[in-house]
C-alpha positions as CSV (number, residue, x, y, z in Angstrom):
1,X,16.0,24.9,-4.2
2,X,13.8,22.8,-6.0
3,X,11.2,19.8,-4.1
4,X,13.1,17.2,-6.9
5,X,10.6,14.3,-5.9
6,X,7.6,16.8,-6.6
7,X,9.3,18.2,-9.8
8,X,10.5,14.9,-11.2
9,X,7.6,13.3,-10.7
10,X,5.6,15.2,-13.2
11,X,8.3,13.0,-15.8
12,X,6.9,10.0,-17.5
13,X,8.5,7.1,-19.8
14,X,9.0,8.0,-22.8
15,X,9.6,11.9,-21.7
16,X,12.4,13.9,-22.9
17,X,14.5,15.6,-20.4
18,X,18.0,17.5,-20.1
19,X,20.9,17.4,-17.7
20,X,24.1,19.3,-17.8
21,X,27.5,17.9,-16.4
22,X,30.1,20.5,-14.4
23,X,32.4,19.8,-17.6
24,X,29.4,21.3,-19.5
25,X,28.6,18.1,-20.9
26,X,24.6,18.2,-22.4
27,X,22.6,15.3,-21.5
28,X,19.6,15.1,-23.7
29,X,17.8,12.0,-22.2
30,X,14.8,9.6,-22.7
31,X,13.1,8.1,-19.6
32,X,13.2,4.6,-19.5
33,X,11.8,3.5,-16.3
34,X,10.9,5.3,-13.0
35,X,11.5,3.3,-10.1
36,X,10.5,4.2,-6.3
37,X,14.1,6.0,-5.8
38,X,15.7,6.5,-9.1
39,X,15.3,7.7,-13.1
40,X,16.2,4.9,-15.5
41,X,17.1,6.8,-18.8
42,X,19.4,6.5,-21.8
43,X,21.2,9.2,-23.5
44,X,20.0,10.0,-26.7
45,X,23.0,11.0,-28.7
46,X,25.3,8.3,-27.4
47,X,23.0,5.8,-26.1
48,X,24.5,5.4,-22.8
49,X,22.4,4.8,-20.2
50,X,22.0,7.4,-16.9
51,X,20.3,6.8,-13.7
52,X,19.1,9.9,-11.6
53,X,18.5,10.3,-8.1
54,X,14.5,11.2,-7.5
55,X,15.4,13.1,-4.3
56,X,18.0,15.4,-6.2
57,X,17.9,15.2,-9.9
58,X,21.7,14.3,-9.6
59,X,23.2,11.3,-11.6
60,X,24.0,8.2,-9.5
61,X,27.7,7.5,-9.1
62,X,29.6,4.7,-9.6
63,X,32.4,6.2,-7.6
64,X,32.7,9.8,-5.6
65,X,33.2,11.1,-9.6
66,X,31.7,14.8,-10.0
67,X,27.8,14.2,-10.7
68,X,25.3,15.8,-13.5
69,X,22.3,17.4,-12.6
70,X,19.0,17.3,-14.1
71,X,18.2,21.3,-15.1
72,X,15.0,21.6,-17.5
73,X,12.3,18.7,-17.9
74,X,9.9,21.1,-19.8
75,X,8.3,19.2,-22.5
76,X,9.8,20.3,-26.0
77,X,6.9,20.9,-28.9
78,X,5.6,17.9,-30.6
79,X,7.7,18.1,-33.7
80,X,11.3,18.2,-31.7
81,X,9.6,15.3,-29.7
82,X,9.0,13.3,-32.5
83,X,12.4,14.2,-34.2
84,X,14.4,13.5,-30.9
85,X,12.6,10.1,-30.7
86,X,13.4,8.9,-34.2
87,X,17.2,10.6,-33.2
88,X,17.0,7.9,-30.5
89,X,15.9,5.0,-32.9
90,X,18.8,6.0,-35.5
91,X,21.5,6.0,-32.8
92,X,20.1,2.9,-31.1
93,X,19.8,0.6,-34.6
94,X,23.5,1.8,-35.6
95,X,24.8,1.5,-32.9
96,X,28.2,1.1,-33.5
97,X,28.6,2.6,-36.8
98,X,28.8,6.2,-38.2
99,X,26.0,8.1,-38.2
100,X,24.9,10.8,-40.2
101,X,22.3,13.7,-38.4
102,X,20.0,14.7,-41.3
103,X,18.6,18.8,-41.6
104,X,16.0,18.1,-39.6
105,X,17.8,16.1,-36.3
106,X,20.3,19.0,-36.8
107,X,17.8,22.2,-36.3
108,X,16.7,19.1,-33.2
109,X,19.5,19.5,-31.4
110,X,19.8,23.3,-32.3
111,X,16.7,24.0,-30.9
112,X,17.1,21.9,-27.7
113,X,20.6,24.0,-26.7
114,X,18.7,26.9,-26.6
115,X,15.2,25.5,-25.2
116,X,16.4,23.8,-22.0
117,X,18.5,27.1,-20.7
118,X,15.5,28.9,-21.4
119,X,12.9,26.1,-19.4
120,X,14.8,25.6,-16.3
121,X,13.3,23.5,-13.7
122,X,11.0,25.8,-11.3
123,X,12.8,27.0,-8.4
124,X,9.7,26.0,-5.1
């Protein structure tokens, strides 16, 4: 089992990250803040905002609900960084409305469901 403070400190804001959900739910997030007990992020895809536990990489609860874990922080290449970002901006300005993904935030996302399996966080 992993050290999560160790691993999860090595995250910085403005890092990409990925959690997965029991449901199989993929959580492609953008750290926000790191606080002394906790990961402030926001979803990229829908905007909603997540807060992980630094001692497990598990998502806070609001209730007992089933939690999502934090499974690959491995930094993506430049390019997907820098397409994942702008992803963010899009969804954050139009908020609200449709949105269309372009090629490129398409082969993004593509990339990443493949990527983060492949980079799971270091078993210590």
């Amino acid at each position: 089992m992993p050290n999560w403070k160790s691993v999860l400190s090595r995250l910085s804001v403005g890092d990409i990250f990925h959690a997965t959900c029991p449901n199989g739910a993929s959580f492609i997030c953008l750290v926000e803040t790191i606080a002394s007990d906790r990961i402030i992020s926001r979803r990229i895809t829908t905007q909603e905002s997540v807060d992980f536990e630094l001692a497990t990489g598990l998502t806070l609860p609001a209730s007992e609900e089933v939690r999502c874990a934090i499974d690959s922080i491995a930094p993506v290449p430049v390019a997907i960084h820098n397409l994942l970002l702008g992803l963010e901006r899009k969804m954050r300005l139009c908020r609200g409305e449709k949105v269309r993904l372009n090629e490129e935030e398409k082969e993004a996302l593509k990339f990443v469901a493949d990527f983060y399996p492949d980079n799971p966080v270091d078993e210590e």
